[in-house]
C-alpha positions in Angstrom: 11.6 -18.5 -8.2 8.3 -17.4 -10.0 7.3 -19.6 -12.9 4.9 -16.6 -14.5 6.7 -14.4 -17.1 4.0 -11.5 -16.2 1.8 -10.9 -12.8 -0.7 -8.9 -11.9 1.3 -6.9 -8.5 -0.7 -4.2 -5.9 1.7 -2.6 -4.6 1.0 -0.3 -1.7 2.9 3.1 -0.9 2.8 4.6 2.7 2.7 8.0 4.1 6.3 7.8 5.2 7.6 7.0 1.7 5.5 9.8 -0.3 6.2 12.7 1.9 9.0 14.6 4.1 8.9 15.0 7.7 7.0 18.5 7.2 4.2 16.4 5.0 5.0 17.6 2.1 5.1 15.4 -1.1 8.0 13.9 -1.9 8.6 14.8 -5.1 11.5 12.4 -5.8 10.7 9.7 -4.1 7.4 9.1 -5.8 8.9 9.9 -9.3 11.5 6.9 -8.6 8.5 4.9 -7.6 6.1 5.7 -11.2 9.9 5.3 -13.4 10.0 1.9 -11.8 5.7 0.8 -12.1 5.7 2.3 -15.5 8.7 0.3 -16.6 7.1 -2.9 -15.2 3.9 -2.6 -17.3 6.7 -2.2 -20.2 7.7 -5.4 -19.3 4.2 -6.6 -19.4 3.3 -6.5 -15.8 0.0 -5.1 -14.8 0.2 -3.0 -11.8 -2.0 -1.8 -9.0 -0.8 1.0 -6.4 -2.7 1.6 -3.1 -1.7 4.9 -2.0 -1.6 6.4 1.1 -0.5 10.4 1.9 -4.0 11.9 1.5 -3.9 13.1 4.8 -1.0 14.3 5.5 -0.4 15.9 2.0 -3.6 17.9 3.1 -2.4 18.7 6.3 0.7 20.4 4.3 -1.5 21.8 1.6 -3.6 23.5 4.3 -1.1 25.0 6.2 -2.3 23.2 9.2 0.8 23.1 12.0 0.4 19.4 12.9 -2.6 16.6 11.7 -5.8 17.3 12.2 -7.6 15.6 15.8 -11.1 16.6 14.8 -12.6 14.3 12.5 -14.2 16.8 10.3 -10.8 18.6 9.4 -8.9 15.1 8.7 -11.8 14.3 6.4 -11.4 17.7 4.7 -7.3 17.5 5.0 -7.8 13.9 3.2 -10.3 15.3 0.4 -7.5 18.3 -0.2 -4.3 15.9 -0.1 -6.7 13.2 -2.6 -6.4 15.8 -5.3 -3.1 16.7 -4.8 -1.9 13.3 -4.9 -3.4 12.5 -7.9 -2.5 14.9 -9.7 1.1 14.4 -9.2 0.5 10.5 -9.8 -0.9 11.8 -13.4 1.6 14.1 -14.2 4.7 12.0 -13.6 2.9 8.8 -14.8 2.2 10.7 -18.2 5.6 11.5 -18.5 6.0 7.5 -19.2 3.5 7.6 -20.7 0.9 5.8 -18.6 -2.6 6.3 -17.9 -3.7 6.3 -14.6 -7.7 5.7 -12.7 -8.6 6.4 -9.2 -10.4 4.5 -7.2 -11.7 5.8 -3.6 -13.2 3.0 -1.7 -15.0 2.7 1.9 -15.9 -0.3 3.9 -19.4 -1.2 1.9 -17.6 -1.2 -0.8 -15.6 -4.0 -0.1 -18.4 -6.0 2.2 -20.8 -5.7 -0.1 -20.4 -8.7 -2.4 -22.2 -6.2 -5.2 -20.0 -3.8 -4.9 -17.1 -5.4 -4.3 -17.8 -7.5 -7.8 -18.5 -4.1 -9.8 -14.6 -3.1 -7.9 -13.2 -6.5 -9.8 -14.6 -5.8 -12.8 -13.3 -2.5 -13.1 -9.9 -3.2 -11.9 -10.0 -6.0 -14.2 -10.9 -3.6 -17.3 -8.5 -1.0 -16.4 -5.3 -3.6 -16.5 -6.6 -4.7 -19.3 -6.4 -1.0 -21.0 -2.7 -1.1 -19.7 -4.3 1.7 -17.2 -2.9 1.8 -13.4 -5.7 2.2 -11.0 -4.3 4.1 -7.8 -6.6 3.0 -4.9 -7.3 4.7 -1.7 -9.5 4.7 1.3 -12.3 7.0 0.7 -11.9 9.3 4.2 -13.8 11.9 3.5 -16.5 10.0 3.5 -15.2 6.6 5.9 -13.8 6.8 8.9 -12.9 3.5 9.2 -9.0 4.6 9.2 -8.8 7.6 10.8 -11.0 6.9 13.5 -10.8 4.1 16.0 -14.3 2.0 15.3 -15.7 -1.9 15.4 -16.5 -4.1 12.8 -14.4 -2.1 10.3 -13.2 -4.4 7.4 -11.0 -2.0 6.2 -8.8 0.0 8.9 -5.6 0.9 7.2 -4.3 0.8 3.8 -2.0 -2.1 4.6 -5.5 -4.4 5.1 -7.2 -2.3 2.1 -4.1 -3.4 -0.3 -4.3 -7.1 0.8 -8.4 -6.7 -0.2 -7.5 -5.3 -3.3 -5.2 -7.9 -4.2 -7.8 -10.4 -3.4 -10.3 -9.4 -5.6 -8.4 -8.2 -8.1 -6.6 -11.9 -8.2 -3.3 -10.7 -8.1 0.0 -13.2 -7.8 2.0 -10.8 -5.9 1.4 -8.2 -3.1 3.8 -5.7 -1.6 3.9 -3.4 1.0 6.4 -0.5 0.9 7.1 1.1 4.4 9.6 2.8 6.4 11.2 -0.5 7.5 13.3 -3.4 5.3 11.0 -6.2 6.9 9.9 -8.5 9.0 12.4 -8.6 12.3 12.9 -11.6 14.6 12.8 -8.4 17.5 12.2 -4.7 17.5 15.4 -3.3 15.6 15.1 0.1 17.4 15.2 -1.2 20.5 17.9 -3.9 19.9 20.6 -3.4 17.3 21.2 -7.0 16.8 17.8 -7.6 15.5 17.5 -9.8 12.2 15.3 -9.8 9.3 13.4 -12.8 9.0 13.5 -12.9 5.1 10.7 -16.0 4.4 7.7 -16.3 6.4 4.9 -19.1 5.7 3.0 -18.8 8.2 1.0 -16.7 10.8 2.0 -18.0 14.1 0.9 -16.2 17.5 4.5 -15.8 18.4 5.0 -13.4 14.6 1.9 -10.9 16.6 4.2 -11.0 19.5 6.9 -9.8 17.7 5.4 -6.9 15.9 5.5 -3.7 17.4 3.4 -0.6 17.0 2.5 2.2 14.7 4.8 4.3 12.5 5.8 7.8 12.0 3.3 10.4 12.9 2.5 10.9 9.2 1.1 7.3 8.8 -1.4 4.9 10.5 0.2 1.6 10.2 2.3 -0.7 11.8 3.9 -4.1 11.5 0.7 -5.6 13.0 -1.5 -3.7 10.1 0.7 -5.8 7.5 0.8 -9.1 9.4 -3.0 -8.6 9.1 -2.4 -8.0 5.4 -0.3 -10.7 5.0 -2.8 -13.5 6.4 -5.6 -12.1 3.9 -3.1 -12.3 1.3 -1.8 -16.2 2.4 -5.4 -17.4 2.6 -6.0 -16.6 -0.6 -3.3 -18.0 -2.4 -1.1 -14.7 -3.2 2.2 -14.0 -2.0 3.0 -10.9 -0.2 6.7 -9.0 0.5 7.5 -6.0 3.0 10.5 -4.0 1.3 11.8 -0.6 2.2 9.9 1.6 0.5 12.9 3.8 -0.2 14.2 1.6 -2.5 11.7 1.2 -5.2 14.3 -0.3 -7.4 14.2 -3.4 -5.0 10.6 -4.2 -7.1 12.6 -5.8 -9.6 14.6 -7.9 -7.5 11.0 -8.9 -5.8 9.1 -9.2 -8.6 12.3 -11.9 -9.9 12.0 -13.9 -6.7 14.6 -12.5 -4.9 15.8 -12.0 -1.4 14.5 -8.6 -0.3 12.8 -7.7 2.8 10.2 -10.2 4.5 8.5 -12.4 1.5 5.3 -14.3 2.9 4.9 -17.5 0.9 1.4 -18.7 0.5 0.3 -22.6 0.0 -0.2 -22.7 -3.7 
């Protein structure tokens, strides 16, 4: 059980949990998601979302009749869906009456030791101000996500969140997909597959295990959060994959709980 009465979480949002099949927003399942990070900074909680959906939101907003190939239209899908994101993330946050900050970040940002001190210190002063900073990759201006490309140290938004939790110093990360955790084999493959609910290490044998990318809507897979999850271990912070479905599961999580995968790190 956690020992803390209040943490600093990240908690990161994929595509598949923000919109519908068609890329549209989904309305309800992202208002269920603010009801329940708005009530956790009532209980004193400070809260960071990483967000993801830019692109396909775009891609919706657009008209476009499946995502963009060419890089130039997935930047400009991404800076269309940015807006439209946020402004649904300010309008049902301020009906709980939370104030919300974006931050758009690319790979300098977070190499940079400059810049990636002037990204602590704002983060930092916005919890402070009871303000939840939604963070995304910047793609229309880094391709580090939606193109394939070396030496990137972002990639995804499953790596990006672990980053974020990192420098922000947060006790708690967690990732919310399209899946309830970690399985001991591919559970669409084999119906008998379990969920392996406590994880405390990064073995070679958990990268065997994890399969490949997600829904056509996202970019990430299971290896994107074991990724996530080592960044997170090495620095001391504990990380849980939960169905992102279920928002009201982040209490449960934030309380210790059983849910999903929870990766303990070495305190």
């Amino acid at each position: 059980m956690w020992q803390k009465k209040c943490y600093r979480i990240v908690v990161k949002v994929g595509t598949s949990t923000l919109t519908h099949d068609s890329g549209a927003a989904n309305l309800q399942s992202m208002e269920r998601l603010v009801r329940v990070l708005a009530d956790l900074v009532g209980y004193g909680h400070e809260v960071v979302l990483v967000t993801s959906g830019a692109i396909a939101v775009g891609t919706n907003k657009l008209r476009l009749s499946e995502r963009p190939k060419e890089l130039r239209l997935k930047q400009a899908a991404a800076a269309v869906g940015q807006c439209e994101l946020m402004h649904f993330y300010d309008k049902l946050f301020g009906e709980y009456n939370r104030g919300v900050a974006q931050i758009l970040l690319t790979d300098d940002d977070v190499a940079d030791p400059v810049r990636s001190g002037h990204l602590s210190g704002t983060c930092r002063k916005l919890l402070e101000m009871g303000i939840i900073p939604i963070v995304n990759e910047n793609d229309s201006v880094s391709s580090a996500e939606i193109e394939t490309g070396e030496n990137k140290v972002l990639g995804d938004n499953d790596t990006l969140s672990a980053i974020v939790a990192k420098l922000c110093e947060a006790d708690l990360l967690i990732l919310l997909s399209d899946i309830d955790g970690l399985y001991d084999s591919d559970p669409h493959a084999n119906k008998g597959a379990k969920i392996i609910p406590v994880v405390e290490e990064i073995t070679p044998e958990l990268l065997e295990m994890a399969g490949g990318k997600g829904t056509w809507r996202g970019t990430g897979g299971m290896v994107t959060k074991l990724s996530a999850a080592k960044i997170s271990l090495d620095a001391g912070i504990d990380m849980v994959i939960a169905n992102g479905s279920r928002p009201e599961d982040i209490y449960d999580i934030v309380e210790g709980k059983a849910v999903g995968t929870r990766f303990v790190a070495k305190k």
